[in-house]
C-alpha positions as CSV (number, residue, x, y, z in Angstrom):
1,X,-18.0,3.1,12.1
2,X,-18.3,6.4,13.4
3,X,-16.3,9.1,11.9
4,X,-13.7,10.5,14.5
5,X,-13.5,14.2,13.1
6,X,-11.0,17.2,15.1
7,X,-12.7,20.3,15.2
8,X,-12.7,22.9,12.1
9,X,-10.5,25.4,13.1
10,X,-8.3,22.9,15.1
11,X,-7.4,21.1,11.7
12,X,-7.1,24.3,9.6
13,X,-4.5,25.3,12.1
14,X,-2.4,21.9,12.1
15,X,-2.7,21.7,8.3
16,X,-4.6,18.1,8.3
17,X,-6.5,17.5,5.1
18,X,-7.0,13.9,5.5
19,X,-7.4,11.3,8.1
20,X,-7.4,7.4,8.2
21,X,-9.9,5.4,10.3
22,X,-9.8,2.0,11.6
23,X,-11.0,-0.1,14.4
24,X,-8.8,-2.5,16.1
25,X,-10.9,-5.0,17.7
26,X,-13.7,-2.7,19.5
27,X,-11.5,0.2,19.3
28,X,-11.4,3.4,17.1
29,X,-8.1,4.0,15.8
30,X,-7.1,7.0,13.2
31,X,-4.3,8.9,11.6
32,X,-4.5,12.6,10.8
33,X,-2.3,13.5,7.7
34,X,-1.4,16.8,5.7
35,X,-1.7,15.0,2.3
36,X,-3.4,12.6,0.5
37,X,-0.2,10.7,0.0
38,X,0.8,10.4,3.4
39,X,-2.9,9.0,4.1
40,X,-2.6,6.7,1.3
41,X,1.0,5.4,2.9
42,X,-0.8,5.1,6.1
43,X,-3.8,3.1,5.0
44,X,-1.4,0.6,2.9
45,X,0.6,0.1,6.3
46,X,-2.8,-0.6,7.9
47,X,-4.0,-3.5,5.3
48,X,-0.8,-5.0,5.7
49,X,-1.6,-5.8,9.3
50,X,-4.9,-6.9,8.0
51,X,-7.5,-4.1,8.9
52,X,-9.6,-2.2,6.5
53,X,-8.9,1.7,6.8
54,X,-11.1,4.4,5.4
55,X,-9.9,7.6,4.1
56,X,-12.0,10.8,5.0
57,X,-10.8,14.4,3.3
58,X,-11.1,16.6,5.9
59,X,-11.4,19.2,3.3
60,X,-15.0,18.3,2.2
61,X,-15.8,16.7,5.5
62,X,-15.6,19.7,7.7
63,X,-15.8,22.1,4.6
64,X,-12.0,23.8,4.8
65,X,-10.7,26.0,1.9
């Protein structure tokens, strides 16, 4: 699966450090979050519907500060 990633400054601006990734059938799915809690609630609601979720940290993934 191909990373869905917002642009740099577009995140730094909303405040999103992390974002959960799924497909649903053939199609891309993803949550952008403000912390690593909220992505970790969103990934648990995910399984439960029986899809696997990845988490990315936007911090390291498009290098934020």
């Amino acid at each position: 699966m191909e990373h869905i990633l917002p642009a740099r400054e577009f995140a730094q601006t909303k405040g999103w450090t992390h974002q959960v990734q799924w497909m649903e059938g053939k199609l891309p799915c993803f949550v952008r979050c403000k912390s690593a809690a909220h992505a970790d609630s969103v990934a648990r609601d995910v399984k439960r519907r029986g899809v696997d979720p990845i988490i990315i940290d936007l911090r390291d993934a498009l290098q934020l500060h």
